[in-house]
N, C-alpha and C positions, 0 to 999 in steps of 0.2 A: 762477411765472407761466408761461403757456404760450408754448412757442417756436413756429418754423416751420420748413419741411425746412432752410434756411439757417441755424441754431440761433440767431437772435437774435429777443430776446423778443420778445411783443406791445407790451411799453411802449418800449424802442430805438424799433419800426418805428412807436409812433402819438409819440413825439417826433421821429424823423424826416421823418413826415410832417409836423407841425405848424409844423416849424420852416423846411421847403419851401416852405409854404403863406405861413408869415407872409415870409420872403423873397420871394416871388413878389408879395406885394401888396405888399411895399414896393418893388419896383423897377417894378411897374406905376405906384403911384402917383408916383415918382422922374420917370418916363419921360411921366407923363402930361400936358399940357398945363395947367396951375392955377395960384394965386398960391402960395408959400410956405406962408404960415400955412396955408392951407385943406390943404393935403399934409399940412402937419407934425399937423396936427389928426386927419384919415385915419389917419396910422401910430401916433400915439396910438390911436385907438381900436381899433387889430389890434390893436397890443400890447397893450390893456388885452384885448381878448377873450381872444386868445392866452394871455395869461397865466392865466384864469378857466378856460378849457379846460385850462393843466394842471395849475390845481390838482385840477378836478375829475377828471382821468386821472389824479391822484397819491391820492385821494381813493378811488376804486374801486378802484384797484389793490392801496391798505393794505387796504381791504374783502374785497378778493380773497385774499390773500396770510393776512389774519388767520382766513378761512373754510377755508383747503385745513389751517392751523396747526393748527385745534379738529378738524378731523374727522381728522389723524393722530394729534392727542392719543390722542379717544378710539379709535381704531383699535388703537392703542397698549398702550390701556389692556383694550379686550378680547381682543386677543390675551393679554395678559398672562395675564388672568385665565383663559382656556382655560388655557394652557400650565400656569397653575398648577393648575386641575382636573384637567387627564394627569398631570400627576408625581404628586396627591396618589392620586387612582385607580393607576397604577401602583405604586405604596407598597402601598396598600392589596389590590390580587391579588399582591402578592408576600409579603404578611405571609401572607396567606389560603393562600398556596402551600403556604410555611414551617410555618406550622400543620397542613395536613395530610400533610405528609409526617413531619413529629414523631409525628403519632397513628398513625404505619403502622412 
């Protein structure tokens, strides 16, 4: 996941945000002039967003994370196979070497 100059990731800083956020409306709503029920009804429905918001920040993030995974696979996988092309070519002008300097 990608960081910021302060090295803490994007998900740290959008769960810290979110969790400011939802603090912030529950002490507005705390603070706010209303009967009980009707508050406690409000922080219910943050927390039920809140929570929605992070599953789906936990949702893109596995999306995230499983997309950088496949593309170092195959990254991986073609380096490999370069690497293995040089060694086999290397083998191969050094047999070619061998061969003609036996013929001389």
């Amino acid at each position: 996941m990608a960081t910021n100059h302060s090295g803490a990731s994007a998900g740290s800083v959008a769960l810290a945000f979110l969790s400011g956020a939802l603090l912030g409306a529950v002490t507005a709503i705390m603070l706010a002039p209303q009967p009980g029920r009707e508050s406690r009804e409000r922080i219910t429905g943050y927390a039920r967003r809140t929570g929605e918001d992070l599953r789906d920040l936990k949702e893109r993030a596995t999306d995230a994370v499983e997309d950088v995974v496949g593309r170092g696979r195959e990254l991986v996988e073609e380096i490999s196979c370069a690497v293995r092309e040089a060694l086999e070519a290397g083998r191969d002008a050094m047999r070619r070497e061998r061969e003609m300097k036996s013929l001389d």
